[in-house]
Structures are given as structure tokens and as C-alpha cells.
C-alpha distance (Angstrom), angle and dihedral (degrees) to the residues before:
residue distance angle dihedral
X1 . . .
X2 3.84 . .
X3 3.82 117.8 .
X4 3.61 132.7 -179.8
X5 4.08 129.4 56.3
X6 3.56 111.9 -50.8
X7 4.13 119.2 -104.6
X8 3.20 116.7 -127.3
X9 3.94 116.6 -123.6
X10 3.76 117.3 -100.5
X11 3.23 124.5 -122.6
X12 3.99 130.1 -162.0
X13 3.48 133.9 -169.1
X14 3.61 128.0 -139.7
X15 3.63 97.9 -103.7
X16 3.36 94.9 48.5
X17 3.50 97.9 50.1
X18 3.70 96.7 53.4
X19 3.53 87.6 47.9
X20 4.26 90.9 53.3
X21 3.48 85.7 45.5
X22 4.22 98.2 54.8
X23 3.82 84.3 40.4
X24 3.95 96.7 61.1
X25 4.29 89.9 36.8
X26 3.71 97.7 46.4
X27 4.01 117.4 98.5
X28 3.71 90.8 -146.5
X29 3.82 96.3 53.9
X30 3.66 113.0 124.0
X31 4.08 99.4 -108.4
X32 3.98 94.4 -130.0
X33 4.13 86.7 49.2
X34 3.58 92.1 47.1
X35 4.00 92.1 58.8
X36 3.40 101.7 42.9
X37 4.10 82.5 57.3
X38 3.50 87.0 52.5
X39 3.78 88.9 48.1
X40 3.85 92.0 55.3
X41 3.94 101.3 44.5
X42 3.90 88.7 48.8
X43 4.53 89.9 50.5
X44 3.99 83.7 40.7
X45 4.08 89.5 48.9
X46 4.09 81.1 54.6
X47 3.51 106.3 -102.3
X48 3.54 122.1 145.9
X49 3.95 128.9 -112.8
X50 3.49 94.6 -103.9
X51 3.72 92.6 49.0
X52 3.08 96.1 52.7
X53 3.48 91.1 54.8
X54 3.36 100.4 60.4
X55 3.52 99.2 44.8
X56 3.47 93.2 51.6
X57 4.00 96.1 36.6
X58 3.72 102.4 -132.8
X59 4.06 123.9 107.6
X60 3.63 122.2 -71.6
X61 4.07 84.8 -124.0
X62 3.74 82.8 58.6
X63 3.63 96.8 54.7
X64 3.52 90.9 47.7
X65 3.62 92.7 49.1
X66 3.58 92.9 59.6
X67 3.82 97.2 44.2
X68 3.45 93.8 60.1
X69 3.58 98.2 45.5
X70 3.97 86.4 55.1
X71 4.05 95.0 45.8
X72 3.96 88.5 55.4
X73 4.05 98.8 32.6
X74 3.49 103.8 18.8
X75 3.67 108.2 -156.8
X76 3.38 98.3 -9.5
X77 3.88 85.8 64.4
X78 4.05 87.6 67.5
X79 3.82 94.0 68.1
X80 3.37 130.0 84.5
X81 4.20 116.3 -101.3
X82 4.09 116.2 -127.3
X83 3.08 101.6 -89.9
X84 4.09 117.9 -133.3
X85 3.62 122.3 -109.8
X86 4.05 141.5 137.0
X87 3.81 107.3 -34.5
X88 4.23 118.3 -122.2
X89 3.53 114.3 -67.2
X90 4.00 92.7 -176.8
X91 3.92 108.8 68.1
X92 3.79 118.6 -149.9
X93 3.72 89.2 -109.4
X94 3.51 86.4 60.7
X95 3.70 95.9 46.9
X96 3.82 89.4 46.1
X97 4.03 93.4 58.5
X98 3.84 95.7 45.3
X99 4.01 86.7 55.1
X100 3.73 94.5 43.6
X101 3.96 85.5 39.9
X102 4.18 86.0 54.7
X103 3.81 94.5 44.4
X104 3.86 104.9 41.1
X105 4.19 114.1 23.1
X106 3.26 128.9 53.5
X107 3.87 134.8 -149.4
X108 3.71 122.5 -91.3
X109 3.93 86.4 -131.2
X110 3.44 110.0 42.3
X111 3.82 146.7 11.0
X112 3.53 101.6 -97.4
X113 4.16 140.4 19.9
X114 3.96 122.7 -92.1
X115 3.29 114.9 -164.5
X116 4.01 96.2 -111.7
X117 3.82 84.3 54.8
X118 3.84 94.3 46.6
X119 3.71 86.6 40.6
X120 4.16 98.4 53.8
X121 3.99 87.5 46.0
X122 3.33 97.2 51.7
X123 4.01 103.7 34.5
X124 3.26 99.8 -118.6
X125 3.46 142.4 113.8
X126 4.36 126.0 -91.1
X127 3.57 88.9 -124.7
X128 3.98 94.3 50.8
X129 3.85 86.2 42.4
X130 4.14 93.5 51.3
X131 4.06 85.6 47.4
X132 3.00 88.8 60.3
X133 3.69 103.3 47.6
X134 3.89 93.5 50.0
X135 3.99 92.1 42.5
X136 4.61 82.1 58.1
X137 3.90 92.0 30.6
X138 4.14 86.0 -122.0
X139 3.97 109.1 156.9
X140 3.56 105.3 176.0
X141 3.84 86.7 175.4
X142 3.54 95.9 65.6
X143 4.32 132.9 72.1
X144 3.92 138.5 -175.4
X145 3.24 141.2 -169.5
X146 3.97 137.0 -134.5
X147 3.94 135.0 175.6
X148 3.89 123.7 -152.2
X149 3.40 115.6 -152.9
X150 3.71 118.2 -115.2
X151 4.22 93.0 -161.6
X152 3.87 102.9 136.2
X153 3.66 85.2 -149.7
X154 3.82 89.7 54.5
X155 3.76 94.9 118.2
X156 3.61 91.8 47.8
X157 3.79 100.0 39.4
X158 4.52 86.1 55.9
X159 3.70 93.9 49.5
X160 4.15 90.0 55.4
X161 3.29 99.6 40.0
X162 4.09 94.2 41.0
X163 3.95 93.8 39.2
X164 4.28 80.3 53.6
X165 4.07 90.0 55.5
X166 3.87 90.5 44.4
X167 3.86 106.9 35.9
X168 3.41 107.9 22.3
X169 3.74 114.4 -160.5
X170 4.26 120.8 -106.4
X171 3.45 117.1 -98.8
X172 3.70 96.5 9.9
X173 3.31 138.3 100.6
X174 4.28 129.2 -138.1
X175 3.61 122.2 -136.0
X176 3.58 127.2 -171.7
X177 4.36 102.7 -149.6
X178 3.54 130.5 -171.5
X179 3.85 143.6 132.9
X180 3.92 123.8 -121.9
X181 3.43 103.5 -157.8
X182 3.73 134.9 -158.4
X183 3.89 100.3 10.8
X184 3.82 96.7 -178.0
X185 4.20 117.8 -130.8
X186 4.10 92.6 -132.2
X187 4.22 121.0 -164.7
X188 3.79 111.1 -174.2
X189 3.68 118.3 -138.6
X190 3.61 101.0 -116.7
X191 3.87 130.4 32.2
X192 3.84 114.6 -88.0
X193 3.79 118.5 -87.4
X194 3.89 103.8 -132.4
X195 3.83 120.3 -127.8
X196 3.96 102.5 -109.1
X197 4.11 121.4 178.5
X198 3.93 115.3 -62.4
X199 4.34 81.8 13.2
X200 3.38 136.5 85.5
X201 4.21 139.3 -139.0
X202 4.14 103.2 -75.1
X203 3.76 126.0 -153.7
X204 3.75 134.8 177.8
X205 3.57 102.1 -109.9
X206 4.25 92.0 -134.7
X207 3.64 119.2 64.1
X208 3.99 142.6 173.9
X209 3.83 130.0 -105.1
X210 3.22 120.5 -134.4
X211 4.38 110.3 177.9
X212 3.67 125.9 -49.8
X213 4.13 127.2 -127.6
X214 3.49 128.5 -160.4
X215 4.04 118.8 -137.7
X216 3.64 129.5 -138.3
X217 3.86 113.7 -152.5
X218 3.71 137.8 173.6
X219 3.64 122.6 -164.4
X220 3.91 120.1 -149.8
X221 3.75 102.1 -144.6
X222 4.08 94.3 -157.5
X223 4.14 89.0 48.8
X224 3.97 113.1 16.7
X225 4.08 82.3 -129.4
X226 3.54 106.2 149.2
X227 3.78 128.0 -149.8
X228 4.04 102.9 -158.1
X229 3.67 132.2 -171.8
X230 3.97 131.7 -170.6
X231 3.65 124.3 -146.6
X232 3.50 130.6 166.5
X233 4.14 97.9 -135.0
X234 4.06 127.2 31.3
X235 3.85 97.6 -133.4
X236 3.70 121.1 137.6
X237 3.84 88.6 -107.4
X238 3.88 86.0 72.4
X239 3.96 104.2 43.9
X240 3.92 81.8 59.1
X241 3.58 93.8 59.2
X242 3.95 89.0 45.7
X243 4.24 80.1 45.2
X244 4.08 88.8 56.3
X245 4.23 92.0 41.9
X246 3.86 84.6 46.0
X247 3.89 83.8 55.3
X248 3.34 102.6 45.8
X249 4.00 91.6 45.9
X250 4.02 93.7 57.0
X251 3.98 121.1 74.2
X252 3.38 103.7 -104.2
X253 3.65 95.2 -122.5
X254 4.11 92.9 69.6
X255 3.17 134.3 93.2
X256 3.47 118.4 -125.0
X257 4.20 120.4 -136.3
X258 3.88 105.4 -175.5
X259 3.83 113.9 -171.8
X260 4.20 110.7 -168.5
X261 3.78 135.3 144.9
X262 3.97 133.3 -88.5
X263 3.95 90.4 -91.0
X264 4.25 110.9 147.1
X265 3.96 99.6 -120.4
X266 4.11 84.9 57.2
X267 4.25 87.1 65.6
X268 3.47 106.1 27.9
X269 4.14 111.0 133.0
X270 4.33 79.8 -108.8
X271 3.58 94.9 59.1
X272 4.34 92.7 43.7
X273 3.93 87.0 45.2
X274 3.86 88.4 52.2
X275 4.07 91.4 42.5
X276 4.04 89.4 50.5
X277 4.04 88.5 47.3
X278 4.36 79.2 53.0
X279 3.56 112.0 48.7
X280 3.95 91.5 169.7
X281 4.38 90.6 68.1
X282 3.81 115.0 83.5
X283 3.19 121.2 -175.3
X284 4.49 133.1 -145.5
X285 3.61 119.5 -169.2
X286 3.57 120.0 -140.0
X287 4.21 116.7 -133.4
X288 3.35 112.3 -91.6
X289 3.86 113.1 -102.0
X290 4.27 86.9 16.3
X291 3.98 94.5 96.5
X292 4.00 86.6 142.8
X293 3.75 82.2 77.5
X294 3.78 101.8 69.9
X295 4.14 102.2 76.0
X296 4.31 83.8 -141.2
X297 3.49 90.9 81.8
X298 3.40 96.3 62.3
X299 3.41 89.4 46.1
X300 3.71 88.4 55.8
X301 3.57 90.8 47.3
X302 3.93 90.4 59.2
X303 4.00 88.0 46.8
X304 4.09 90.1 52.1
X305 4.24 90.1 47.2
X306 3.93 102.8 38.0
X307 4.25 94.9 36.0
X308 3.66 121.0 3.4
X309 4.01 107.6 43.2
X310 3.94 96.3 61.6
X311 3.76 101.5 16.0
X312 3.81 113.9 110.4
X313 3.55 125.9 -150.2
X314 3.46 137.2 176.8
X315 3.59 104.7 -159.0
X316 3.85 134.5 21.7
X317 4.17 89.5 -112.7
X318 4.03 84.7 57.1
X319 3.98 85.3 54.1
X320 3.81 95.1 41.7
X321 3.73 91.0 56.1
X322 3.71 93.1 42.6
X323 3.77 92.8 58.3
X324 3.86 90.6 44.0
X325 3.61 89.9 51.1
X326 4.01 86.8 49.0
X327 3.67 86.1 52.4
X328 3.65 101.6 49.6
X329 3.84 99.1 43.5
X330 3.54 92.8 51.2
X331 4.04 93.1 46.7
X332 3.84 82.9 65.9
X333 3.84 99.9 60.8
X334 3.46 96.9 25.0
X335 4.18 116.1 -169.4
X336 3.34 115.0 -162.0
X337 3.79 126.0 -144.3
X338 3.39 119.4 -123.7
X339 3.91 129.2 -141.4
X340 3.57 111.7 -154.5
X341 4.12 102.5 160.2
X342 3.57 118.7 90.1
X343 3.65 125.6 -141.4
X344 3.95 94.9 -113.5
X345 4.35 83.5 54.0
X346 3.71 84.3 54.9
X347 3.28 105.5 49.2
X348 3.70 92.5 45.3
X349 4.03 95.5 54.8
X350 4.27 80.2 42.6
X351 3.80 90.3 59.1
X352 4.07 95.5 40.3
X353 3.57 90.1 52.9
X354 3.65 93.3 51.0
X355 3.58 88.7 42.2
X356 4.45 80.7 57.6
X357 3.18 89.0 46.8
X358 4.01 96.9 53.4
X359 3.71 93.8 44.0
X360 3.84 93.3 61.2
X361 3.90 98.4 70.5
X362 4.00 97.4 -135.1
């Protein structure tokens, strides 16, 4: 025998029960919201209170909480209500002058704001000051740096090397070429301390040299494979050897497009005899000061971060093979990288950055 007041059946409409429905599948659904959905499409599929309930594994007062906040706000019911607290103490005046205050003064004392200094100008306190900050993104604390290129051929020079990256010629192939020069063989002191749970990889912070070597590498822009060559010295003498293995590693029957930087050994009357003796090799110069342009650098960079930064080695043979073995392993499962900015999107965040750089007065 049923006792109790009657509930009255629930009725959804289609909008609202697609929208329970994403609530209780999507990953990003807060977990509270995504039961009480749950709660309402199994009352709507005409299950009781207590039913519902159990399935769900909450109280029955819970369920009918819930239900009665959706039969008088419908979905709005679901979410959570501000809850009350202590109202602002920091107006948005106030807020507004500590931001300009950050972006436009300086202190007397020093070259940039802390938040204790920003905090006993303004009369507030550090932690008001740093929530600020972080709520604007302002770090006062921190600097970078940037070069602009001063090539008068810049323009020129972008649309080469970026037309090479986007529309590769026929029959030819595109290299990425440039040295990395004294890579330093570094022994540490003391054995390694081994990263153990709740601890991390140790290292004395001094450490013995033991020879340097210089590496040769050419990128291919279609496949990331890299032809790479050791030398001990940088001199003109060795980028033609690495010229003649770059020769004998393409097919014949290619073209060669090599893009590389204004470095000396790359113009020397050696390397322009060599280049006349090979009519097939063409060469692009980067800008000067635009390095980020040639894709080998940030194939360098991954070399420096996966191999060279924590890698001991006691001898410069140890680091020779550890590069080659870099170089072979990732020739296997090659990843290409991808150039997706054209040369008009470059220039144009080129000239707004000059334009930045302009307004500022310095």
C-alpha cells in the first residue's frame, strides 16, 4: 500500500533532455552537475524518489531536493546558487590604479614593482596586489629579450626561404644546413643521484671538460631526416666535406635548395669554387639576426633537450657516438616539422612589433 503525497510525473522537453543528456556524457561536466542530470532523466523516465535513490546512491531527501528545484527552475535549478560571503573590499577603481600603477610608473628604488612595494603604495595588502597581477597576467618580476633583424633584404630573404617551406620546388629537394659548434663532452664530479619516488635526478652542479666537437646537420624539410657530420673545427675546409657527403647522400637527379645563415665558412672563395663545380646546389640566406627561420634549429634545440643537456660523457668519442646514435634513432621514426605561417603573416606581426616598439619612446 502506497503512503505519502503523490509526486507528480515529470515531464521533459526535448531541449532539455538533450541538454541533461550532454551534461552527464561530457568529461568536463562538473561531477555534482552531472548527477543531478542523471537524477532528473531517471524521475522523468518514471522512477520513483526512492528509486532513484538507490540507483544513483545519494539520499532520497537529495533526490527530492533536486526535483523540485528543476520543476520550479528547470535547468537553471541544476546549478549551483552564489553562494554568500564577505562583500569586495577592493573597488574597481582601486584595481584599475594598481594595474595602471604596474604598467606605467616605476619605483623610486628599483627598476621594476614587487608586490610589497606595489602593495605599501597602494595600501593594500601583497596578497591583494599578487591577485591582481595573475588575474591581468602582469609579472613585473620577469624580462625577455628579442632582436629584429636589420637585413635590408629582410622582406625578400622571408618570402624565399618561407615560399621554400610551403611550395617546395619539383624535382628538388630542401635542406635546412647549419653547424653547431663546440658541443662540450661534460663528466660531472660525482656519480649521478638517481630519481627515486617523492625525489628527483641529482647532479653535482661542477663538472669536467673533456674536448668539444662541432656537428654538421642537414635538415630535410619534407621528412625531418637528418644527414649529420662531426668535425672537430668549423672552418670552411670542413662544411665542404659535409657539402661532398651532402652530395653523395642526394639522388643525383635532384636539385638541391640549401637554406643556412650568413656565417663566413658558407662564402668563402672555397665554398663558391665548390658551388660553381655543382650547378645542382642553390643556396637561400637566412636574415641576419632571424635564425628562428631555418627549421634546423629547432631540430638542434630537440638534440640539446632530449641528449646533450643531461647526458654525461667522459670523452669527446663517448659524445660523438651519442649524437650519432641520436641521429640514427630518430632517422627511423622520422617527425616532420611543419610550417604553417606564411610570409605575408610574418611580416605583418614583424611590422606590429616594430610599430610596439616605436610607440614606447626608448
Amino acid at each position: 500500500m502506497r503512503t505519502g503525497r503523490p509526486t507528480a510525473p515529470l515531464i521533459l522537453t526535448m531541449t532539455e533532455r538533450e541538454t541533461l543528456q550532454q551534461w552527464t556524457r561530457r568529461p568536463k561536466t562538473a561531477q555534482a552537475l552531472a548527477q543531478r542530470a542523471r537524477m532528473i532523466l531517471a524521475c522523468a523516465a518514471g522512477q520513483t524518489n526512492t528509486a532513484v535513490a538507490r540507483d544513483v546512491r545519494v539520499a532520497q531527501q537529495t533526490v527530492c531536493k533536486w526535483r523540485q528545484r528543476f520543476v520550479t527552475h528547470r535547468l537553471d535549478g541544476l546549478l549551483d546558487e552564489p553562494r554568500p560571503g564577505a562583500p569586495r573590499r577592493v573597488t574597481d577603481v582601486e584595481v584599475e590604479r594598481i594595474v595602471t600603477q604596474t604598467l606605467k610608473t616605476t619605483p623610486t628604488h628599483a627598476t621594476h614593482w614587487s608586490t610589497r612595494a606595489m602593495a605599501q603604495r597602494s595600501g593594500v595588502s601583497r596578497s591583494t596586489v599578487h591577485r591582481i597581477w595573475r588575474a591581468f597576467g602582469l609579472q613585473p618580476h620577469r624580462s625577455e629579450t628579442f632582436k629584429l633583424s636589420a637585413d635590408p633584404l629582410f622582406v625578400e630573404k622571408v618570402r624565399d626561404i618561407v615560399g621554400l617551406y610551403l611550395h617546395p620546388p619539383d624535382k628538388a629537394l630542401v635542406l635546412c644546413v647549419d653547424e653547431k659548434a663546440q658541443i662540450q663532452a661534460l663528466d660531472r664530479t660525482r656519480p649521478l643521484l638517481l630519481m627515486r619516488p617523492g625525489q628527483v635526478e641529482r647532479r653535482t652542479h661542477d663538472y669536467r671538460r673533456h674536448g668539444t666537437t662541432s656537428l654538421f646537420a642537414a635538415l630535410e624539410v619534407k621528412t625531418s631526416r637528418v644527414i649529420g657530420q662531426l668535425h672537430q673545427r668549423h672552418r670552411a675546409v670542413e662544411f665542404r666535406q659535409f657539402l661532398d657527403t651532402i652530395d653523395a647522400s642526394v639522388p643525383s637527379h635532384l636539385d638541391v635548395h640549401m637554406i643556412l645563415d650568413n656565417y663566413g665558412t658558407h662564402k668563402t672563395a672555397r665554398i663558391r669554387r665548390w658551388l660553381l663545380k655543382h650547378p645542382r646546389f642553390h643556396l637561400h640566406f637566412t636574415p641576419t639576426s632571424a635564425s628562428w627561420i631555418n627549421l634546423v634549429e629547432r631540430w638542434f634545440a630537440l638534440l640539446t633537450e632530449r641528449q646533450l643537456r643531461r647526458c654525461v660523457h667522459s670523452s669527446v668519442r663517448a659524445l660523438k657516438a651519442a649524437i650519432q646514435q641520436y641521429i640514427t634513432v630518430t632517422n627511423r621514426h622520422p617527425k616532420p616539422f611543419i610550417w604553417t605561417k606564411t610570409a605575408d603573416e610574418i611580416l605583418a606581426s614583424v611590422a606590429r612589433f616594430c610599430q610596439q616598439t616605436s610607440e614606447t619612446g626608448h
